[in-house]
C-alpha atoms as one frame of an Amber mdcrd trajectory, in Angstrom:
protein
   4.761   5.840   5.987   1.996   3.697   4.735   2.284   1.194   7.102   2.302
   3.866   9.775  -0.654   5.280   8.607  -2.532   2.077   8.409  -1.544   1.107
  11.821  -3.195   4.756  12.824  -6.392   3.777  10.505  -6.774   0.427  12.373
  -6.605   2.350  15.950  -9.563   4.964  14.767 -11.834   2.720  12.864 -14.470
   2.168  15.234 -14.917   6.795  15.669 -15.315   7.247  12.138 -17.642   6.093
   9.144 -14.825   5.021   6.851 -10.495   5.480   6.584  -8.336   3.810   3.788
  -4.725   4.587   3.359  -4.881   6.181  -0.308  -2.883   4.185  -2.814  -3.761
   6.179  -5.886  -2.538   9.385  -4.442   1.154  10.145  -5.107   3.035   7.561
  -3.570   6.359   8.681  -1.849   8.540   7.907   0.896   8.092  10.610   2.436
   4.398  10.801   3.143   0.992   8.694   3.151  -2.446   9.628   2.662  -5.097
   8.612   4.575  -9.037   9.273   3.181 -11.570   9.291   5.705 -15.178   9.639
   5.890 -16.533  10.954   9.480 -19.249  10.309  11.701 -20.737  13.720  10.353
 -20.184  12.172   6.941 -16.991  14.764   5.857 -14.636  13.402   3.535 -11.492
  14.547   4.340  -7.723  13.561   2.887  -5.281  13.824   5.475  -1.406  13.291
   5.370   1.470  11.555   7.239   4.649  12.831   6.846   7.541  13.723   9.212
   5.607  16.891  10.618   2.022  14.680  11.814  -0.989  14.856   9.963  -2.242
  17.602   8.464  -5.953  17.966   6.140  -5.172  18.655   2.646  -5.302  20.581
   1.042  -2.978  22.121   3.398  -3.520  26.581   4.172  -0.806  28.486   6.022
  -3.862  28.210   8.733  -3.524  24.175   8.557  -3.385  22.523  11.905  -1.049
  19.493  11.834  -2.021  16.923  14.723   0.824  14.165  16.705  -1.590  11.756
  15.863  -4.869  10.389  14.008  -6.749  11.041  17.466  -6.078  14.415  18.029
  -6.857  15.382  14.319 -10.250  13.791  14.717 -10.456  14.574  18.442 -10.407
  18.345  17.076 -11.977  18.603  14.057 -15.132  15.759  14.848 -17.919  15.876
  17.386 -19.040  12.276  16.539 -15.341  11.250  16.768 -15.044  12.712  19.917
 -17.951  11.697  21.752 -17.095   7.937  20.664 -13.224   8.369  22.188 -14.541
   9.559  25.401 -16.964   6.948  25.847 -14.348   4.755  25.266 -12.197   5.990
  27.739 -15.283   6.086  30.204 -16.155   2.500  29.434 -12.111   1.556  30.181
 -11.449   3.646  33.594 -15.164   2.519  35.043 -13.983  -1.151  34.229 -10.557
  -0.581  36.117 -12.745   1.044  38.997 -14.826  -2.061  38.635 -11.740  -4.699
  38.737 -10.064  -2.678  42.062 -13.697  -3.138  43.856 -13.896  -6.808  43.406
């Protein structure tokens, strides 16, 4: 799981202020923690397992997300606003590349 979960750290990095994969949390094969800091300047601890990632600590109301992206795609403006100006800055260079 860690190395999942650091693989998902490296693909949000730019949308957020900070994200380690915890080491002194619990470690265990059957989960990883992630600690991020977002563009709001939240802290939050979030963790991998089996299920997706989920906020701890974890409510019966706890959402748990397929990936990174749509945890922070939900639950951060700033994170949001950066993805979709990524994905803006991608298609208009595709439309760019089909015109020349």
């Amino acid at each position: 799981w860690h190395v999942e979960a650091e693989a998902h750290v490296q693909d949000v990095r730019g949308g957020v202020a900070s994200a380690v994969v915890e080491e002194t949390v619990v470690p265990s094969s059957s989960c990883a923690h992630v600690r991020l800091t977002t563009l709001e300047d939240t802290e939050r601890l979030i963790r991998l397992d089996e299920d997706g990632f989920t906020e701890e600590p974890s409510t019966p109301a706890s959402k748990t997300y397929d990936t990174l992206h749509s945890l922070l795609i939900n639950e951060s403006p700033g994170y949001k606003a950066h993805f979709n100006e990524g994905l803006r800055e991608r298609l208009q260079a595709l439309v760019d590349a089909a015109d020349a």
